[in-house]
Every structure is written in structure tokens, then in C-alpha cells.
N, C-alpha and C positions, 0 to 999 in steps of 0.2 A: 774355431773362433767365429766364423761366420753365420755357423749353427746359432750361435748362444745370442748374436742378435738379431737373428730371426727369430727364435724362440719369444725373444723380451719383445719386438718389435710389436711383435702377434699378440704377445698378453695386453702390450696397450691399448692394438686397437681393439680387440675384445671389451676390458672395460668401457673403452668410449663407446663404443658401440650400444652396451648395457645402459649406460648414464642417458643415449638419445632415447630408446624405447621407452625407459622407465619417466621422460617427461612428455612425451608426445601422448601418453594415456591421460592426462591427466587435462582439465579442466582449466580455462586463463582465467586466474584473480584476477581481484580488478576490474572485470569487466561486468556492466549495469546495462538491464535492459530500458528503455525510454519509454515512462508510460505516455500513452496516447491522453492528448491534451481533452479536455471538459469544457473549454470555452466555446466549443458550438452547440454543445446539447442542451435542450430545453429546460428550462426553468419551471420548478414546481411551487407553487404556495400553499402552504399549510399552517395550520395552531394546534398547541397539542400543551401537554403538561410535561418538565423534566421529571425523568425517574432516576436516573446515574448517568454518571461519567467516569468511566472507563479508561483511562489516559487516551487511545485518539476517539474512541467510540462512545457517543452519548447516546442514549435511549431515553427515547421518548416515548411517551403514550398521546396517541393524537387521534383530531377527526377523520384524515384521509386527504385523497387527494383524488379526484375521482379522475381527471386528465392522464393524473400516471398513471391509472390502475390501482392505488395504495388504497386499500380500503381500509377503516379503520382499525386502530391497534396500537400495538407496542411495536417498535423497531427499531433497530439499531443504525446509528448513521455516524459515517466516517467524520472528524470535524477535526478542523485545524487550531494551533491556536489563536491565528489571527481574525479567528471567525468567533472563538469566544472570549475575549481579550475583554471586551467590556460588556460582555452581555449574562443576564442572570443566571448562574450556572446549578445553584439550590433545588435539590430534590425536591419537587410541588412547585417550584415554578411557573407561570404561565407565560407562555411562548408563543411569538411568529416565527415561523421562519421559510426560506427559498430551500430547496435543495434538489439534486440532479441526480437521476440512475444512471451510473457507470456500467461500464463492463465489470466493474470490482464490486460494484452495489451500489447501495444508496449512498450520497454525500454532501452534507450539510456546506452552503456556503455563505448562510444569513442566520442570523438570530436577534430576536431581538424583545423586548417583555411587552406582553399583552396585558389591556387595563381590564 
């Protein structure tokens, strides 16, 4: 008799044991890394012409920004929608706008129609 609940005893902890390994490999849901904040990096001023908008990525073709480094061209910039919320979003476009190089790239934080 004793046998038989050592036996069962052992098979229990054997699975528990099985159930800890097979979550300890395993990655925590849930968890978000915190991107590092944009409000101290400098401010760039550009005009350029819309070419698309991309759900968050608008590209534009522009003069450059000789401060950044961006010389002129076509590029892609991250944009919110609160940044294009009322500003003219029309392929041909003409545009101002601020925007900041991130660690993640370029990021639009103004926009606004140029006459």
C-alpha cells in the first residue's frame, strides 16, 4: 500500500515539475518596452511637397534640411494623427513642417500648408 502512494505521489510531482520547466522557457506577455522620450531632441525645419500617406508613415519629397544632414529627396516620416488632424494631407500638397531624427528615424511633429 505504501508502494502505491509513492508510486502516485512521484507521478505528481513529476508532472508539476514538467508544467514549471515548460513555463519558465517561455517569454512574459504583457510586457512593453518604453520608448525613450523625443522632447529633448532638436527640431528641424523643412517644406517639401506630399507624396503618400501610409497609415503612420507619410512621405514627402522635400528641400532638405541642411542642420540634420537631410539633403534633399524623398523620405519617409513617422506621423501621428494628431499631427495631421487638420493639416493638408493631398498627394501634391505643399508643406511646412518640424520634424526630429529619432533612434527609430525621422519623425514628423508639425505640418502645416505652405502658400
Amino acid at each position: 500500500m505504501n508502494f502505491r502512494y509513492f508510486i502516485a505521489a512521484f507521478a505528481v510531482l513529476s508532472l508539476t515539475a514538467c508544467g514549471q520547466a515548460s513555463q519558465d522557457g517561455r517569454s512574459k506577455p504583457g510586457v512593453v518596452e518604453a520608448m525613450p522620450s523625443t522632447e529633448s531632441l532638436p527640431a528641424y525645419d523643412a517644406q517639401g511637397v506630399i507624396s503618400s500617406l501610409d497609415g503612420q508613415i507619410l512621405t514627402l519629397d522635400h528641400d532638405g534640411a541642411s542642420a540634420a544632414g537631410l539633403k534633399p529627396g524623398r523620405n519617409q516620416f513617422k506621423v501621428y494623427a494628431d499631427t495631421i488632424a487638420e493639416a493638408p494631407i493631398t498627394p501634391g500638397s505643399r508643406v511646412k513642417f518640424q520634424f526630429k531624427k529619432t533612434p527609430t528615424g525621422l519623425e514628423l511633429f508639425k505640418l502645416e500648408p505652405r502658400d
